[in-house]
N, C-alpha and C positions, 0 to 999 in steps of 0.2 A: 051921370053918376050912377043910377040905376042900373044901366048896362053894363058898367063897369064893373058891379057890384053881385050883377047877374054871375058876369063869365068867371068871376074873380070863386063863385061859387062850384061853375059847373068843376072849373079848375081842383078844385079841393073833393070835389068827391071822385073824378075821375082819378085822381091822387090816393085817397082813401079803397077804392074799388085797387088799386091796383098793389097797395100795401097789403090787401087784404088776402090779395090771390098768390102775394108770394112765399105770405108768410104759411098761410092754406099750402104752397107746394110745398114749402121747407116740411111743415108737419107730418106728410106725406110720405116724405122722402123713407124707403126702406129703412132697413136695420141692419146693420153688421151681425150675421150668425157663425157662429163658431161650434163644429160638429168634428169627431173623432171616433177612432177604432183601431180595429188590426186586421192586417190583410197581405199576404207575401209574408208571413211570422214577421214583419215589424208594425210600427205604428204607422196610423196617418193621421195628421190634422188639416180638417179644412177652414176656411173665412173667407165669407163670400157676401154681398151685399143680395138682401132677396126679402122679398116680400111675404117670404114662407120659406119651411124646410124642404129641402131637395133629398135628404136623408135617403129616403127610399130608396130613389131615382138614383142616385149617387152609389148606393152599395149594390144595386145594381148591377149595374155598370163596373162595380170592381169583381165582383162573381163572375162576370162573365170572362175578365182578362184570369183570373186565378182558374177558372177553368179551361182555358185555352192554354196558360204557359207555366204554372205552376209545376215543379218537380216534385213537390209535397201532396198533391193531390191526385191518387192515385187511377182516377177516372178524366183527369188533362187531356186534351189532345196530346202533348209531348209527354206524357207519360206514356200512351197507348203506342203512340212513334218509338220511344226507346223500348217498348215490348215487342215492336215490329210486329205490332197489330196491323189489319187493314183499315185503316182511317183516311179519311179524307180532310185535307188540313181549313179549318173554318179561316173566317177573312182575319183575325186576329195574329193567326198565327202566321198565314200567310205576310201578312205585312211587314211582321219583326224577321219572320227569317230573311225575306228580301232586303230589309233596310241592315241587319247583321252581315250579311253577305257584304254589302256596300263599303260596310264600314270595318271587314277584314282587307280588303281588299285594298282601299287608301290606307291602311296601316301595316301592311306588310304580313297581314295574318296575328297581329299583337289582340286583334281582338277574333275571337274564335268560340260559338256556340258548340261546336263539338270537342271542348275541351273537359265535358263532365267525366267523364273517367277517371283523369287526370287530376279533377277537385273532390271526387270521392275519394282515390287512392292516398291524399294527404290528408284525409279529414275534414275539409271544408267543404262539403258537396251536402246531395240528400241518402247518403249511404252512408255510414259507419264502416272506419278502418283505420286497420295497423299504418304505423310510418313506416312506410316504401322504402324498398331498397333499391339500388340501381338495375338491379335484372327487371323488378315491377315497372320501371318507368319505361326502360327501352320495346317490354312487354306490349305496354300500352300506347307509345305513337304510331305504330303503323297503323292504329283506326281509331287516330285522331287528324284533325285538319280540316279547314274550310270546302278546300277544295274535292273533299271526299262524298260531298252531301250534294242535293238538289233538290229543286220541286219541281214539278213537271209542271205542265202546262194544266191540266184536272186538278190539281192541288195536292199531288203523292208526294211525300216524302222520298226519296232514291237515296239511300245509301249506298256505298262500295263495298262496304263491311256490315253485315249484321249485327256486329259489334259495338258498331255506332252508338253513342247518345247524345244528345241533345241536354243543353243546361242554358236556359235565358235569363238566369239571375241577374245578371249585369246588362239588363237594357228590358227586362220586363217590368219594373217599377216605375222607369221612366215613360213605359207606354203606359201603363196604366194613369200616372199621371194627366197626360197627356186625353187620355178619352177622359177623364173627369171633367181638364177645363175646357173640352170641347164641345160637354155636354152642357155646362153651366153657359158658356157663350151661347149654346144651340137657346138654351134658356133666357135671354136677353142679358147675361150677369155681365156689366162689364167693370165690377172689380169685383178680385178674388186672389185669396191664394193657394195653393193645392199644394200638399209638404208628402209624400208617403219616403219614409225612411231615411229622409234627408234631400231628395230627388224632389223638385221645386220647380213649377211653371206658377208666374204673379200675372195680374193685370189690373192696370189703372190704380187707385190711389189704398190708400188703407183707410180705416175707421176717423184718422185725424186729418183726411184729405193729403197724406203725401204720398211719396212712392213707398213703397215697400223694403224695410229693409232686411235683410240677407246676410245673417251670419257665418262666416266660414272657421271653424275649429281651430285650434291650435294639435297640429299631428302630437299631440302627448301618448303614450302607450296608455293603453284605459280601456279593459276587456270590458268594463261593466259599465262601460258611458257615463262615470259619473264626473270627470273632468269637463265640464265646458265652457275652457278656456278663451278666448278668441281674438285669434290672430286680424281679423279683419272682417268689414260689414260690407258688406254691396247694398247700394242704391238701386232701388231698378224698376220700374212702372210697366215692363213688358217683357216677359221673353221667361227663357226654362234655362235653371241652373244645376248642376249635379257634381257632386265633390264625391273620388275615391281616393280611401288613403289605407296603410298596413298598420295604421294605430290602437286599431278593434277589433279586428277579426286575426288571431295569432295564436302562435303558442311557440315554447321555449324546448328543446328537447337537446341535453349534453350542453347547454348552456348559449345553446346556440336558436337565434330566432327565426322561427317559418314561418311567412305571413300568409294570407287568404290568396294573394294576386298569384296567380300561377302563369309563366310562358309558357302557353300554347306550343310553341315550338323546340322549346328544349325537355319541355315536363317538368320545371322544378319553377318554387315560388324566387319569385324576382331576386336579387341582391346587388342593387343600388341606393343611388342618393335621395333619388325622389321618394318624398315621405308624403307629399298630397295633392293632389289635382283636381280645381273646379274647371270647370266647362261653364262658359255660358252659350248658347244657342238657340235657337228660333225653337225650336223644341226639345223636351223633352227626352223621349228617344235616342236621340241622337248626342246630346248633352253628356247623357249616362253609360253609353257605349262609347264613346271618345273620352272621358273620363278614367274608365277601365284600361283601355287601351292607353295610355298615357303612364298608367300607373306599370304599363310593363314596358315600354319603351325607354323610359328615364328621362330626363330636364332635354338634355341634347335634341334627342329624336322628335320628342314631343312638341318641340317646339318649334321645330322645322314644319312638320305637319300641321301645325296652327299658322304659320304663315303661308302655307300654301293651301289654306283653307281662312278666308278670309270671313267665313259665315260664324266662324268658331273665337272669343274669346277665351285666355285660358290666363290661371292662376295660377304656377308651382310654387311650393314649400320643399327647399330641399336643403340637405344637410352640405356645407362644403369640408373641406380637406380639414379643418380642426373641430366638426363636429356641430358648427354653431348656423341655427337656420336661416335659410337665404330665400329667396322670394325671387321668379321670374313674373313679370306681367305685361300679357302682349297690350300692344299699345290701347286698343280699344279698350279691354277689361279699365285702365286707369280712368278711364269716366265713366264707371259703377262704383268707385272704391269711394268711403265715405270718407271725407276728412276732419 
């Protein structure tokens, strides 16, 4: 009975020793931090699980992409490039214009960093200007085009045309993205979510332990973002998502509407169906550039290119033949959608 009485004890403190050390981890366990700004003229919010502010370390890190690809900052590497400065392009920008190339290239040219000209001359760029008339458009494509531009091997920029410029609005948020949650993984974080302007890499659970959810808009016309209606939530515990749509960035001229997406290839803003397009993909980057791209292609093409691009889920919202919104979603994308 003794012995029985012994082990019957040892039993209950190794019990207690071991209640003791989980609840000691539980109390341990980080904290959900939630930090924001502005950076590329929109916002960003971050939520990241950490045992301290990264704050610093984080805007860091977006300094240094705003000064690498930034059109608004006038000391940019791709500012000093469209002055056809001598510069040598740092690893930043080196990376986007390579992965931009990539992603003209599988699109037929729909997606195009040397199409700033052509978003200055409508308004939508970092220049100020009149609405174009057909002479200024035709004006302005013989220097534009993917395939006008190059980097050398030393890191030069080679234009064909002096004329050239450079606009990485549409796939620099999503890198920047991207170096955030690279940085916070470098940092052991493995949940977080990283938001700059709507452009979204998640990982692992949120503050109530699930996956993250993931709003996509409802395309409503709404210059001042203050509709946020929502069409649908994605579930998602990993990966980068980026929505572009003509519902924000617009304006109306003889009653007739010109949105921000410009074809590269004809010089004028899109007029089709397609009203919005998310992207999900392994990154960032890429998300946000096939996004764009998507938005000048239309439902049809867009969608062919996401089947033969098996790494890419994709989300359209588009208006059919009496005006009322319809929904493509490639088959992956339907197990993110929440129900």
């Amino acid at each position: 009975m003794k012995k029985t009485a012994h082990r019957n004890l040892l039993w209950v403190g190794v019990l207690l020793l071991a209640s003791v050390w989980i609840i000691g981890r539980h109390q341990r366990a980080a904290a959900y931090i939630t930090e924001g700004g502005t950076v590329f003229g929109t916002f960003y919010t971050l939520t990241y699980q950490h045992d301290g502010s990264l704050r610093d370390t984080i805007e860091g890190a977006l300094r240094s992409v705003d000064f690498s690809l930034s059109t608004f900052n006038r000391q940019s590497t791709i500012s000093r490039i469209n002055r056809n400065e001598a510069v040598t392009a740092d690893t930043l920008f080196a990376h986007v214009f390579r992965r931009s190339m990539e992603v003209s290239r599988a699109t037929d040219g729909a997606f195009d960093i040397t199409v700033a000209p052509l978003v200055n001359a409508w308004g939508f760029g970092f220049k100020e200007s009149a609405f174009p008339d057909s002479l200024t458009i035709d004006s302005l494509l013989p220097f534009t085009g993917y395939t006008r531009v190059s980097l050398s091997a030393d890191g030069c920029v080679i234009k064909q045309d002096p004329r050239i410029q450079l606009d990485c609005s549409a796939i620099a948020k999503g890198y920047g993205v991207d170096r955030v949650a690279q940085l916070l993984r470098d940092q052991g974080v493995e949940n977080f979510l990283v938001d700059i302007g709507g452009e979204v890499v998640v990982s692992g659970k949120n503050s109530q332990g699930n996956p993250w959810n993931i709003g996509i808009n409802k395309p409503v016309d709404d210059r001042l973002a203050t509709d946020n209606e929502m069409q649908t939530t994605l579930r998602i515990d990993r990966g980068a998502i980026a929505t572009s749509g003509n519902y924000r960035n617009f304006y109306y001229k003889d009653g007739k509407k010109y949105a921000h997406t410009i074809d590269p290839r004809t010089g004028y803003p899109v007029q089709h169906s397609l009203l919005s397009a998310t992207v999900v993909a392994h990154d960032c980057t890429t998300a946000d550039a096939y996004a764009t791209a998507f938005m000048v292609l239309g439902v049809e093409r867009a969608g062919q290119i996401a089947q033969a691009h098996p790494e890419l889920e994709v989300y359209l919202i588009y208006a059919d033949e009496q005006g009322q919104n319809r929904v493509y979603a490639s088959k992956g994308m339907e197990s993110y959608l929440l129900k």
